[in-house]
KEKE-3310 file (N, C-alpha, C; in steps of 0.2 Angstrom, whole numbers, plus 5000, padded with zeros to 4 digits):
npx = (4759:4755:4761:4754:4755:4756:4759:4772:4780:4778:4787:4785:4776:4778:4790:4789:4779:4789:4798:4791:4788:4800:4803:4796:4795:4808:4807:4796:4803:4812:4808:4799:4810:4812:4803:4790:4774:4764:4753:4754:4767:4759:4749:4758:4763:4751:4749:4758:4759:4747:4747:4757:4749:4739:4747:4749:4743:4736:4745:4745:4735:4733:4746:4751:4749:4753:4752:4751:4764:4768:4761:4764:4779:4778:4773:4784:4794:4786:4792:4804:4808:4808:4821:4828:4826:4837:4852:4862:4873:4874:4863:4853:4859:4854:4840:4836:4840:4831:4818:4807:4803:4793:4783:4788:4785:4771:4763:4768:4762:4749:4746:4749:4739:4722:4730:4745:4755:4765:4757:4757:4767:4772:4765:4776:4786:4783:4783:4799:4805:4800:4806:4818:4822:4818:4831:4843:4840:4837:4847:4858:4852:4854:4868:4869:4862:4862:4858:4860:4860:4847:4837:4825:4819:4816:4801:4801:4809:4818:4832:4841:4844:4853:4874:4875:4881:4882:4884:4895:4896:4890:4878:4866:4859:4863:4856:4842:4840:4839:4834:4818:4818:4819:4806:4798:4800:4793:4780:4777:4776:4769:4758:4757:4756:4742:4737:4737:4729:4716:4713:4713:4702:4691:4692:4688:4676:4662:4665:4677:4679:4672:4684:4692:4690:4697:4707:4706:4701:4713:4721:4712:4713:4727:4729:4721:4728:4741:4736:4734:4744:4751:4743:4743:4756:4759:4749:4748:4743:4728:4717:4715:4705:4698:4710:4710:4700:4699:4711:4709:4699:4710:4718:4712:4708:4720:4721:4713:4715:4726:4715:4707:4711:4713:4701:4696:4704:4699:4686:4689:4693:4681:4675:4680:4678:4665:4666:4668:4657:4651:4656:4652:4639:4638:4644:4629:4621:4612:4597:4602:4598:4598:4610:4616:4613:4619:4631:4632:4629:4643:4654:4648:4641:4631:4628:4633:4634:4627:4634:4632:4640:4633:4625:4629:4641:4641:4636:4624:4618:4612:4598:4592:4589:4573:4570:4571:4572:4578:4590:4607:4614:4606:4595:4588:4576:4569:4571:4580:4598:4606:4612:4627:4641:4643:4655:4672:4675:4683:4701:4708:4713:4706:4694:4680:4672:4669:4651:4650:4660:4675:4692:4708:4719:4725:4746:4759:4773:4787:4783:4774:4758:4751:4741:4738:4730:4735:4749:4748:4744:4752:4761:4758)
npy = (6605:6588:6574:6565:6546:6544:6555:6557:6547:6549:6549:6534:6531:6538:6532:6518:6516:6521:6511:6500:6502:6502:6490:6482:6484:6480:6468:6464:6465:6455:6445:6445:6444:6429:6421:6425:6429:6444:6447:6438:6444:6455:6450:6445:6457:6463:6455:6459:6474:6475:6468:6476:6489:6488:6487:6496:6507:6502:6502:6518:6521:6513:6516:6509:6495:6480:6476:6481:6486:6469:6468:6474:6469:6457:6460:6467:6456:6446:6447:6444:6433:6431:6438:6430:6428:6438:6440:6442:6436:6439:6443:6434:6425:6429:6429:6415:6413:6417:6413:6406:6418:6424:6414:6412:6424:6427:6417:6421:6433:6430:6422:6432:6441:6448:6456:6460:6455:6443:6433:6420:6408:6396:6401:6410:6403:6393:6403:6407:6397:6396:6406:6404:6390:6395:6405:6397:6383:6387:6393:6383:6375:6388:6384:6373:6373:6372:6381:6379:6364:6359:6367:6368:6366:6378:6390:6400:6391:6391:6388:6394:6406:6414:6415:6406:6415:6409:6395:6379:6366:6359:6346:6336:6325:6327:6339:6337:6329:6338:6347:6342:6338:6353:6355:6349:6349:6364:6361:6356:6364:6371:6364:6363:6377:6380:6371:6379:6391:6382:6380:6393:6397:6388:6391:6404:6416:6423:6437:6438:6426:6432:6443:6435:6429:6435:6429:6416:6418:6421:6407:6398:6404:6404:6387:6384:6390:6382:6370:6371:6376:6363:6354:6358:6358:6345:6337:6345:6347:6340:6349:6356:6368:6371:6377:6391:6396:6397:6402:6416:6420:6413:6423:6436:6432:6431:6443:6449:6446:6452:6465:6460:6457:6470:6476:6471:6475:6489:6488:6482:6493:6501:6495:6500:6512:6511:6503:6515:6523:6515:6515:6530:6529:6518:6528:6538:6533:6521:6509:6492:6482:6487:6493:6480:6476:6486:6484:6470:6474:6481:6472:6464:6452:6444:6433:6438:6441:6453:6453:6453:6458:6450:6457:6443:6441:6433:6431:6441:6437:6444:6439:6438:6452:6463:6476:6483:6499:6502:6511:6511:6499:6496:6484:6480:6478:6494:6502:6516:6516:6508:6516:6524:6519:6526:6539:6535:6540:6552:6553:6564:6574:6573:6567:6561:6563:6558:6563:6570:6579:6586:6579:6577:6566:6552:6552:6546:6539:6532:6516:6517:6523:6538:6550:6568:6569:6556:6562:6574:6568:6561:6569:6576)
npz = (5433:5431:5421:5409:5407:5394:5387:5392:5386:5372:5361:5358:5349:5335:5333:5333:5322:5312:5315:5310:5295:5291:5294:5289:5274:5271:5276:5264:5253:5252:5254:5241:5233:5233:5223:5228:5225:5219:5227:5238:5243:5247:5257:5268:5272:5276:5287:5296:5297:5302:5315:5320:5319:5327:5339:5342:5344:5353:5364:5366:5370:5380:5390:5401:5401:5397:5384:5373:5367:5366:5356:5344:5344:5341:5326:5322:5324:5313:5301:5301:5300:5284:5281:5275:5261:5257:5249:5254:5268:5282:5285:5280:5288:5301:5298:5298:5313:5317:5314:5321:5330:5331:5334:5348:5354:5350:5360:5372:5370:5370:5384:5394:5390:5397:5406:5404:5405:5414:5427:5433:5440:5431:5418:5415:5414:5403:5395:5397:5392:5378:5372:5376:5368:5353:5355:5359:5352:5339:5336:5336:5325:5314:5312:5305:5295:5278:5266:5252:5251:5259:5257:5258:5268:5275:5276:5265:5256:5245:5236:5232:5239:5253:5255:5270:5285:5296:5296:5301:5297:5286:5284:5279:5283:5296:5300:5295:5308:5319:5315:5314:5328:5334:5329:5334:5349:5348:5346:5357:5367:5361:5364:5379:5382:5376:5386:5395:5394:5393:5406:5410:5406:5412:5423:5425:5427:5420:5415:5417:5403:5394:5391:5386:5373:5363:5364:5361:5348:5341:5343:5339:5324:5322:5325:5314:5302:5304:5300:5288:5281:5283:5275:5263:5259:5261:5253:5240:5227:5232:5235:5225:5215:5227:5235:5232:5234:5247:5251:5253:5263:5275:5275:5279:5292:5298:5299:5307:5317:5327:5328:5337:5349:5351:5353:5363:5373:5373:5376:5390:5395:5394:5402:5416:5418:5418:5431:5438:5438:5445:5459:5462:5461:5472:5483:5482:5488:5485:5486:5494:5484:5471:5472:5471:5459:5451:5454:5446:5433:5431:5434:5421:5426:5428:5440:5449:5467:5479:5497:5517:5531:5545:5563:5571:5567:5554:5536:5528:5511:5496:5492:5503:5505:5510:5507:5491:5492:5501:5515:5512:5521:5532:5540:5529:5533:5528:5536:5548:5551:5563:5578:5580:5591:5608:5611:5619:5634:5639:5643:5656:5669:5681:5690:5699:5715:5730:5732:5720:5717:5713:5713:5712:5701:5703:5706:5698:5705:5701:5706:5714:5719:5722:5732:5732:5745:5755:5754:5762:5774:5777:5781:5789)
capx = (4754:4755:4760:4752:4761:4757:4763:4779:4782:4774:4791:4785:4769:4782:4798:4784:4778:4796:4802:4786:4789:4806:4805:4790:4797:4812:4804:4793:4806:4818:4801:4798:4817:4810:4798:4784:4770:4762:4747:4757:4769:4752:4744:4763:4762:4746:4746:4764:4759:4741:4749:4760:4746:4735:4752:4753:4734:4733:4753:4744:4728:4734:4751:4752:4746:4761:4749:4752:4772:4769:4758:4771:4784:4774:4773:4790:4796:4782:4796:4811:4811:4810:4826:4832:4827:4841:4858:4867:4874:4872:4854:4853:4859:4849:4832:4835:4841:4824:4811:4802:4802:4786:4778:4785:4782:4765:4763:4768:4755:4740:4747:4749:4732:4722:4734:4748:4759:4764:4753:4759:4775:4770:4766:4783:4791:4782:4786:4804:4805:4800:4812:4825:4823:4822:4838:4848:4841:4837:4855:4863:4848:4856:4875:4869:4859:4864:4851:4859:4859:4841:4831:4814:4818:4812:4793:4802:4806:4823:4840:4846:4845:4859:4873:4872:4888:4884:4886:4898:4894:4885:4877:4859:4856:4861:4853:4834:4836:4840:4828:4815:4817:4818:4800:4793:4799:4788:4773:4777:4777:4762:4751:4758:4752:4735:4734:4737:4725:4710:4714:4711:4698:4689:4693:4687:4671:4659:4668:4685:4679:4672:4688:4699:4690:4703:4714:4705:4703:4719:4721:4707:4717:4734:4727:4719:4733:4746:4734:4730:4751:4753:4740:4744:4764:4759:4747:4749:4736:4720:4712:4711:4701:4698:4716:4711:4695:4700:4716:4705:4698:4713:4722:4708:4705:4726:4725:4708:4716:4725:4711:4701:4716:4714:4696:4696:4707:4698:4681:4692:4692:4676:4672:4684:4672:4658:4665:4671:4653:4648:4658:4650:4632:4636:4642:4626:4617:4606:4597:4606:4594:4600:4618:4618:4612:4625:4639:4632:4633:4651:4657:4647:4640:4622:4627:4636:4628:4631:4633:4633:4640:4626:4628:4628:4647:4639:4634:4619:4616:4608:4593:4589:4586:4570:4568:4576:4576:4581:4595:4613:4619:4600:4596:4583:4567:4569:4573:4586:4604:4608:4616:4635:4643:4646:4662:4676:4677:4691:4707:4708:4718:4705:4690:4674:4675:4661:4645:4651:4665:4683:4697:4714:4720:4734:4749:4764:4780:4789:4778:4770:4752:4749:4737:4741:4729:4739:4755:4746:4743:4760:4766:4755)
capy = (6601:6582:6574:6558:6541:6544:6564:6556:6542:6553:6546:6528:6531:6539:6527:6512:6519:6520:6502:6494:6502:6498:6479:6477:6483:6476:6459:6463:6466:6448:6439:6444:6439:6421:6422:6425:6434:6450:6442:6435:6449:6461:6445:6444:6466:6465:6453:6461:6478:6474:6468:6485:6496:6485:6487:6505:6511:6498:6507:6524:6521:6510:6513:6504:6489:6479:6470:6485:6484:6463:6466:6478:6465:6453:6462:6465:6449:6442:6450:6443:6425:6434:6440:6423:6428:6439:6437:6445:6430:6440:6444:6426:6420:6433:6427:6408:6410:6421:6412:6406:6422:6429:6412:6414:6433:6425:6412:6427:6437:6426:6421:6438:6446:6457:6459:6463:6453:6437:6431:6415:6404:6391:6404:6412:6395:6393:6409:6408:6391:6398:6412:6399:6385:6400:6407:6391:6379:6391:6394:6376:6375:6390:6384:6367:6375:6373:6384:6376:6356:6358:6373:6364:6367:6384:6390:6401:6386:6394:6383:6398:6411:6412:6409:6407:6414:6405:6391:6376:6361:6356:6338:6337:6322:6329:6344:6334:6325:6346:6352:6340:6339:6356:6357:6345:6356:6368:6360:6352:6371:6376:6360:6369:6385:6378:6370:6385:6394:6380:6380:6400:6397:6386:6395:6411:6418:6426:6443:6432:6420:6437:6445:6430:6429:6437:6425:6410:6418:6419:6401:6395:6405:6400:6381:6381:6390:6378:6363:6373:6375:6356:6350:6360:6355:6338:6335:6351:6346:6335:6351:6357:6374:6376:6380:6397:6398:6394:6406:6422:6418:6413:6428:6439:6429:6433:6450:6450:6444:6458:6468:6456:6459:6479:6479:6468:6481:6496:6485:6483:6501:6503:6492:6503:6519:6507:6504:6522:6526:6510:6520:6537:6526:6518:6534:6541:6529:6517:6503:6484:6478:6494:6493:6473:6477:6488:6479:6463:6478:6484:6466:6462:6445:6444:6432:6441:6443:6455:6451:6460:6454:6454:6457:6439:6437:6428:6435:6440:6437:6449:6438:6439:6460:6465:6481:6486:6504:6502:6512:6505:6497:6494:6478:6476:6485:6498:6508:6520:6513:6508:6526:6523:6519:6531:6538:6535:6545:6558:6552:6570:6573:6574:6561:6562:6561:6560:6569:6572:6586:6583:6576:6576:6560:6550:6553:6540:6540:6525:6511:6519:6527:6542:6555:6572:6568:6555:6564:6576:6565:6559:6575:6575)
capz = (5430:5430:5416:5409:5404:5386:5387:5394:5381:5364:5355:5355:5344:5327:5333:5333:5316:5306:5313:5305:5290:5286:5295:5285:5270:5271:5272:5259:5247:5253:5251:5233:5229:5234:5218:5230:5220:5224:5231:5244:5247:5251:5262:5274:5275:5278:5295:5301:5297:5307:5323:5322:5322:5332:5344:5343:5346:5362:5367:5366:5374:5387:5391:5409:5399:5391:5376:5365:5364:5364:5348:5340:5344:5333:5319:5320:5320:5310:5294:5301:5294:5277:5277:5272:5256:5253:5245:5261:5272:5287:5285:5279:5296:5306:5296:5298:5318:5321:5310:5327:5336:5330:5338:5357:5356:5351:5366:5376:5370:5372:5391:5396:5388:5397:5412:5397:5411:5417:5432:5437:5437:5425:5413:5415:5413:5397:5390:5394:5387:5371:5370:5376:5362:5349:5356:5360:5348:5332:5335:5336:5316:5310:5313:5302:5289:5273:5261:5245:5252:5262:5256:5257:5278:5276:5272:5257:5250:5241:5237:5228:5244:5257:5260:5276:5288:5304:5294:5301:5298:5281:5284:5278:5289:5305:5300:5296:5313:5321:5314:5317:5336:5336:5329:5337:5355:5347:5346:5365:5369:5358:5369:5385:5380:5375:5390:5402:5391:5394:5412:5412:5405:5416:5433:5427:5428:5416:5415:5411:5398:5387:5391:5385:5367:5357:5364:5356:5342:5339:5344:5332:5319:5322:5321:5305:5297:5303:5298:5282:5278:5281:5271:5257:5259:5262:5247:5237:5222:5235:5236:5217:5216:5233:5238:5231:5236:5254:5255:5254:5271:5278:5274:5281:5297:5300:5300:5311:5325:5331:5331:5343:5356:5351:5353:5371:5376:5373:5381:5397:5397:5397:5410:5420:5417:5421:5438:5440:5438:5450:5464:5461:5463:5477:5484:5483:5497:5484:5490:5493:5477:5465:5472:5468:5452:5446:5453:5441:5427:5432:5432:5414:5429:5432:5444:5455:5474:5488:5502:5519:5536:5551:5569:5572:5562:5547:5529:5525:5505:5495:5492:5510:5507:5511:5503:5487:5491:5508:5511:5514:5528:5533:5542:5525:5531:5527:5545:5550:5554:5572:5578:5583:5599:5611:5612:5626:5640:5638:5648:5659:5673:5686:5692:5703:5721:5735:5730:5713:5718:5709:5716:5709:5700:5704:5702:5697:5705:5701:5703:5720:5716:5729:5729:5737:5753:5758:5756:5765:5780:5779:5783:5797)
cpx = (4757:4756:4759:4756:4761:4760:4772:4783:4780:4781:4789:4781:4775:4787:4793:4782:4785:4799:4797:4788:4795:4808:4802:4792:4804:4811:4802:4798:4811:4814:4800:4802:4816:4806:4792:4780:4766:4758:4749:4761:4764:4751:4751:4763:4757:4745:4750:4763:4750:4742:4751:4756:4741:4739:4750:4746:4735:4740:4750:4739:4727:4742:4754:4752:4751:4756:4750:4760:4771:4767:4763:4777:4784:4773:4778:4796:4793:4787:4802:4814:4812:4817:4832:4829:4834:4847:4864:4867:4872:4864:4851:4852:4856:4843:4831:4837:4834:4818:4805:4802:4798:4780:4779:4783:4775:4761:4765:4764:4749:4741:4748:4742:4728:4727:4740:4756:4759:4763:4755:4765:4774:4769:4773:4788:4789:4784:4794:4807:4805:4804:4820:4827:4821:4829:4844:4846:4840:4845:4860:4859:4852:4863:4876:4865:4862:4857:4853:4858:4852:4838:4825:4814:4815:4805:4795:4803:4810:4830:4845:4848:4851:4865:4873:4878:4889:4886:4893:4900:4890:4885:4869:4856:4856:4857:4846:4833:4835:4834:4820:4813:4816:4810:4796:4793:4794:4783:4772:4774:4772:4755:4751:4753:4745:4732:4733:4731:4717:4710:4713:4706:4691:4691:4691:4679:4666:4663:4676:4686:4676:4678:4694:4696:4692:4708:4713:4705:4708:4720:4718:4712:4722:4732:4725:4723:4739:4743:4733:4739:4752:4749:4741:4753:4763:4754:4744:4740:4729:4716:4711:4708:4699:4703:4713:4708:4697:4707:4715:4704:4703:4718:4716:4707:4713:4725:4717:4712:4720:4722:4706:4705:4714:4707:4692:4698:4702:4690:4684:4691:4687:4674:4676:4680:4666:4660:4667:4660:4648:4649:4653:4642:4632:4639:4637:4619:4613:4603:4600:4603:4598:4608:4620:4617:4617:4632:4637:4633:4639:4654:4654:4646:4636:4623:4630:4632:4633:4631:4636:4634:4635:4629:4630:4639:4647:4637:4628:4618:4611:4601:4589:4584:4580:4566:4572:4578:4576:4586:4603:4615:4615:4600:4590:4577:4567:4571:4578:4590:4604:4614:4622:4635:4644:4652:4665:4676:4683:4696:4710:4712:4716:4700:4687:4675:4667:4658:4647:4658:4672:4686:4703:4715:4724:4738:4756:4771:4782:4785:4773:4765:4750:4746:4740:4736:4732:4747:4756:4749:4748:4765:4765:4756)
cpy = (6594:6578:6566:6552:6544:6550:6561:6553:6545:6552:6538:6527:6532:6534:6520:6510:6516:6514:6500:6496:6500:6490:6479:6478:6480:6469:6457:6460:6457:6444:6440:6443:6432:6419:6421:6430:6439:6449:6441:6441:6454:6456:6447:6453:6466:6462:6456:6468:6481:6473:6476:6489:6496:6490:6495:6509:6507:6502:6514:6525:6519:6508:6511:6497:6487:6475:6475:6484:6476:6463:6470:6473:6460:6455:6464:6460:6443:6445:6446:6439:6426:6437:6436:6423:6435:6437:6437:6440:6432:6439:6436:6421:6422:6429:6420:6407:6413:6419:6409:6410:6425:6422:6413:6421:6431:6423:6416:6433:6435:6424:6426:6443:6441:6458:6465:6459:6447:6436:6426:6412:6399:6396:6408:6407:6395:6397:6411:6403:6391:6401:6408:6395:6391:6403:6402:6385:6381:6393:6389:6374:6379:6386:6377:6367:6377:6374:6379:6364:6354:6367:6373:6365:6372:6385:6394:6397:6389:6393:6389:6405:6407:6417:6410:6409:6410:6399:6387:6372:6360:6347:6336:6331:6322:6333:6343:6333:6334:6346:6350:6341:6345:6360:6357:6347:6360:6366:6356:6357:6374:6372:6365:6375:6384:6376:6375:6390:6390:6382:6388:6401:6392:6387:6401:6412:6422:6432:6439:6431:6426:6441:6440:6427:6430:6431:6419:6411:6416:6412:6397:6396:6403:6392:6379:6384:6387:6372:6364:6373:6367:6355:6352:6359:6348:6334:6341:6352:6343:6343:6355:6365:6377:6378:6389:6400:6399:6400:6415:6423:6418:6419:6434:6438:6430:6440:6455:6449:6449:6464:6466:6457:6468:6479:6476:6472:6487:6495:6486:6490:6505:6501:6494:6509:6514:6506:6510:6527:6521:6514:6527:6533:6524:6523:6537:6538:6525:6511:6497:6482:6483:6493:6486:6472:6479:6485:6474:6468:6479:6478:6463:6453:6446:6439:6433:6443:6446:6456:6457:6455:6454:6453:6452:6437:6434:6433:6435:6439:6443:6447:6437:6449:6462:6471:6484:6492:6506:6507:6508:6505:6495:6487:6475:6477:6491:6506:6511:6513:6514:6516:6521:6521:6523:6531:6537:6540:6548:6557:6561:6567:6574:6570:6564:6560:6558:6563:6572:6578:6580:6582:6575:6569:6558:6551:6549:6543:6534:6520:6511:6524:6531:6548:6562:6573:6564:6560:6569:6573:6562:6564:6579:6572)
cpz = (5429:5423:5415:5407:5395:5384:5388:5389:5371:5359:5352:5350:5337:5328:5329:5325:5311:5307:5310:5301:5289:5290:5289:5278:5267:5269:5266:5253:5249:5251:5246:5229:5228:5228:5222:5225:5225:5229:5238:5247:5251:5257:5268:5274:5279:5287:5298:5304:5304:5315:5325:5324:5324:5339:5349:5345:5354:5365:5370:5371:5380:5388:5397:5405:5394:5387:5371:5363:5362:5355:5341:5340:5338:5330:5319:5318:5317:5302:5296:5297:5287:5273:5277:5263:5252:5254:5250:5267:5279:5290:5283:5286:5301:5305:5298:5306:5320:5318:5314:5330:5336:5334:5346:5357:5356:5357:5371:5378:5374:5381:5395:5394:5397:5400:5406:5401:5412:5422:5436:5434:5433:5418:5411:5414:5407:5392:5388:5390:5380:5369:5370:5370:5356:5350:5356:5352:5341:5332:5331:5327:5316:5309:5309:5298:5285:5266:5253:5245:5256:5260:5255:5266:5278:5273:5266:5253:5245:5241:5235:5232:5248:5253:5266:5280:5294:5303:5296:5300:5292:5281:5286:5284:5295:5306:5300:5304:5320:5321:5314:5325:5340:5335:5332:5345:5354:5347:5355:5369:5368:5364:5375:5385:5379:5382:5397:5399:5393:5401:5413:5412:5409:5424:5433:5425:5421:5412:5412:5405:5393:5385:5387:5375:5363:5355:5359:5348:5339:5339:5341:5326:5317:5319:5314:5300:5298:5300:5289:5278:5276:5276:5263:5255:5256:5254:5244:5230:5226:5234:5230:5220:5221:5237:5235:5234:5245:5256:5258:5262:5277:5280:5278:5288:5303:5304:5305:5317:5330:5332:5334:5348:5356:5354:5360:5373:5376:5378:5388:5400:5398:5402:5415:5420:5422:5429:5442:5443:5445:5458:5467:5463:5470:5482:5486:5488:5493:5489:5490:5487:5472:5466:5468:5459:5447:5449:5448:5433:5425:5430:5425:5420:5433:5440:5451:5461:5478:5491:5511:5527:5541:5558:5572:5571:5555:5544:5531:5516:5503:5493:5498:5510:5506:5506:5497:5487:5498:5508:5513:5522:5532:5536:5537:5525:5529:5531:5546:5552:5561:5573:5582:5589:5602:5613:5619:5629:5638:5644:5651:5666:5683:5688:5697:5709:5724:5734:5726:5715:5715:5713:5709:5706:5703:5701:5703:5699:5707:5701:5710:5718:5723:5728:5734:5744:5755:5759:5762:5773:5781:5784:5789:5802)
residu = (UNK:UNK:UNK:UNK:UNK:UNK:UNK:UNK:UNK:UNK:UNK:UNK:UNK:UNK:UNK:UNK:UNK:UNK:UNK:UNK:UNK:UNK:UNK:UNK:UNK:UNK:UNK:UNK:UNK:UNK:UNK:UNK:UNK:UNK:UNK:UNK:UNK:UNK:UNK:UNK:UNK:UNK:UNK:UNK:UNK:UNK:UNK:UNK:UNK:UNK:UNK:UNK:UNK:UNK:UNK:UNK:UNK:UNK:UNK:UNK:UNK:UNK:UNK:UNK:UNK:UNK:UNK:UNK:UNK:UNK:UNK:UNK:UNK:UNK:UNK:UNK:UNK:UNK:UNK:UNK:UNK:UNK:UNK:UNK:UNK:UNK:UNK:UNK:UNK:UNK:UNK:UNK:UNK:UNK:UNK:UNK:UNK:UNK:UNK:UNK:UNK:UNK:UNK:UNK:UNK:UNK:UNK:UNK:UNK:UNK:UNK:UNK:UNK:UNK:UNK:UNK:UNK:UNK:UNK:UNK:UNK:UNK:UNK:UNK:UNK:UNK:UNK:UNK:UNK:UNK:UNK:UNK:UNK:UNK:UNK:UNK:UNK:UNK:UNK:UNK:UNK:UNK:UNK:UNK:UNK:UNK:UNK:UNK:UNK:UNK:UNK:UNK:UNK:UNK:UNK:UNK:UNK:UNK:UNK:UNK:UNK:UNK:UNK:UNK:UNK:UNK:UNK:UNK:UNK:UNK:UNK:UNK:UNK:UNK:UNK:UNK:UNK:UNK:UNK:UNK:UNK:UNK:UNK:UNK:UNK:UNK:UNK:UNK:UNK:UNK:UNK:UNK:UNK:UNK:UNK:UNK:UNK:UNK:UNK:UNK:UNK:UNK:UNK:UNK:UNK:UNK:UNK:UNK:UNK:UNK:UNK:UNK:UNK:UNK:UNK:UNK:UNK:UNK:UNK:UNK:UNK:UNK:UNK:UNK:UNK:UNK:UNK:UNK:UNK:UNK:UNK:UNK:UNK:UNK:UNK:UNK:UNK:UNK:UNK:UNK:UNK:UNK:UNK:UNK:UNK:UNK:UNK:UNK:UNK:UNK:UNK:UNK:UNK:UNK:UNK:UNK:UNK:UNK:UNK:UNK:UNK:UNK:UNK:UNK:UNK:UNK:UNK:UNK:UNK:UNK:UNK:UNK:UNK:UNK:UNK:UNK:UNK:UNK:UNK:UNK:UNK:UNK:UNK:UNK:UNK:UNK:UNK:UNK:UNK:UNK:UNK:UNK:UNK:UNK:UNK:UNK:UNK:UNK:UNK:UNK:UNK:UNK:UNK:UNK:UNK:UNK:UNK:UNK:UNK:UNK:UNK:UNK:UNK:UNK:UNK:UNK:UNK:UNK:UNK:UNK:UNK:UNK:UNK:UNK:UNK:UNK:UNK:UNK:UNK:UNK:UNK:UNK:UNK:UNK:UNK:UNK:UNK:UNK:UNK:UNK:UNK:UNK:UNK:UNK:UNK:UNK:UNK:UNK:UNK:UNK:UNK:UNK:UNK:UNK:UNK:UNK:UNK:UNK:UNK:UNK:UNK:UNK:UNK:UNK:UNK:UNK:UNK:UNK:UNK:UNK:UNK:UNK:UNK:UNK:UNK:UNK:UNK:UNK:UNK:UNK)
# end
């Protein structure tokens, strides 16, 4: 009996399960040593632990499809940077070299949905861009990160965490202008991204641009929670009573977004039955009108036309078709198909002669063709 991908992998769904829970509680608990308050601890489990079992349902459902391990990835290292709120210098200098890793896994995600893959070279230049400047330049920040001489650098926002081991070098001004440049790559990286994302978006079709709405989402999201940090960093008191009102939203609007990738996906899979069932229709001989019909069903793109070559070499369109319950392959009135060609003669070993009586064929020796009445009359 054939065993399916999911039968085969049926350890990643509990494995998937027990890292969430001890990242995310892990996190949780280094993020409430920070004096974060509850409020907050539940709001950061809730988006981490969302991705994860966003991850894990799209893993199970579609394990061909790498979006479900990306989204599991990100709710893994949506905890990491947290564990720069403990006392453990290790974990310290893990949390502060990986505090960007949950954005390229991000920018990896959104550029790889639906497929679950990267498709072009510019997209795979971007993505490793980003894994590269987390890896190199979070490196060269941690190794100049001083938590008690700058601990307003991190979003904790904790001079008394730490210390740090990677620690070389404490010199808050080389370390602003670091940490700076390395932001500001970041946002070089996030236009990038955006930009490869418009661009998908105007080249692709109907059927595309419904499949590609998760990703905005997310993209909408992300933006008005980066704008929604600064402004509340930058002028903490302007917004008076509506910072409270306004973080409900925020926090809800987070932990939506990996179930708009989860719920594309499982759409894609129906539009996959829908063309299984496209198949099976036209299969059963409908007319050119009826067939063109459900093909614009199966793609979800009324504008979809099909087209049919004619004996000339050239298309015909499907508004050219005659009769819609024609049937297929019809020239469009509705009349029997042209009956086949007749087949070749059967290459046999004998041939017609005078007054239809057989006669032996030729027969080849070397490149001299003689039949056996010559040989005959040679021998005479």
């Amino acid at each position: 009996m054939a065993v399916t991908p999911a039968e085969r992998h049926w350890w990643q769904l509990p494995a998937g399960v027990v890292a969430a829970l001890a990242v995310g509680c892990c996190g949780a608990w280094a993020y409430g040593r920070t004096g974060a308050s509850w409020t907050d601890v539940l709001r950061d489990l809730a988006v981490g632990w969302s991705y994860a079992a966003a991850g894990l349902v799209a893993w199970w459902r579609r394990p061909a499809n790498g979006t479900g391990p990306l989204m599991l990835a990100e709710g893994l290292t949506w905890f990491l940077g947290n564990l720069q709120g403990t006392a453990v210098p290790v974990l310290f200098a893990l949390g502060a070299w990986t505090e960007a890793l949950n954005l390229a896994v991000l920018a990896h995600l959104l550029l790889a949905y639906p497929e679950g893959r990267l498709t072009t070279a510019s997209d795979r230049c971007i993505v490793s861009a980003g894994y590269l400047l987390v890896g190199v330049g979070g490196l060269i920040r941690t190794l100049l990160y001083d938590p008690a001489a700058a601990g307003t650098a991190s979003y904790l926002n904790c001079r008394t965490c730490g210390p740090n081991a990677l620690l070389l070098h404490s010199d808050p001004g080389l370390f602003a202008d670091v940490d700076l440049g390395y932001r500001w790559l970041g946002v070089v990286l996030t236009a990038l991204c955006v930009a490869r994302l418009v661009s998908r978006w105007r080249g692709g079709g109907p059927a595309r641009r419904r499949a590609l709405i998760p990703v905005w989402i997310a993209v909408a999201v992300a933006v008005a929670f980066i704008g929604w940090e600064m402004l509340y960093v930058l002028t903490p008191g302007a917004l008076g009573p509506a910072a409270t009102a306004l973080a409900l939203p925020s926090d809800l609007s987070q932990i939506a977004v990996p179930f708009a990738f989860l719920a594309g996906l499982l759409r894609m899979r129906l539009r996959r039955a829908a063309i299984a069932d496209l198949v099976t229709e036209a299969a059963a001989g409908p007319g050119l009108r009826r067939l063109q019909e459900a093909l614009a069903r199966a793609l979800g793109d009324p504008s979809a036309q099909l087209g049919l070559r004619t004996g000339e070499g050239g298309a015909a369109e499907s508004g050219n078709f005659g009769d819609s319950d024609g049937p297929r392959g019809g020239g469009g009135g509705g009349g029997p198909p042209p009956p086949p060609p007749p087949p070749p003669p059967p290459r046999d070993s004998a041939r017609l002669g005078p007054a239809g009586r057989l006669r032996p064929a030729p027969q080849r020796t070397g490149h001299v063709v003689r039949t056996d009445t010559e040989r005959r009359g040679r021998v005479t």
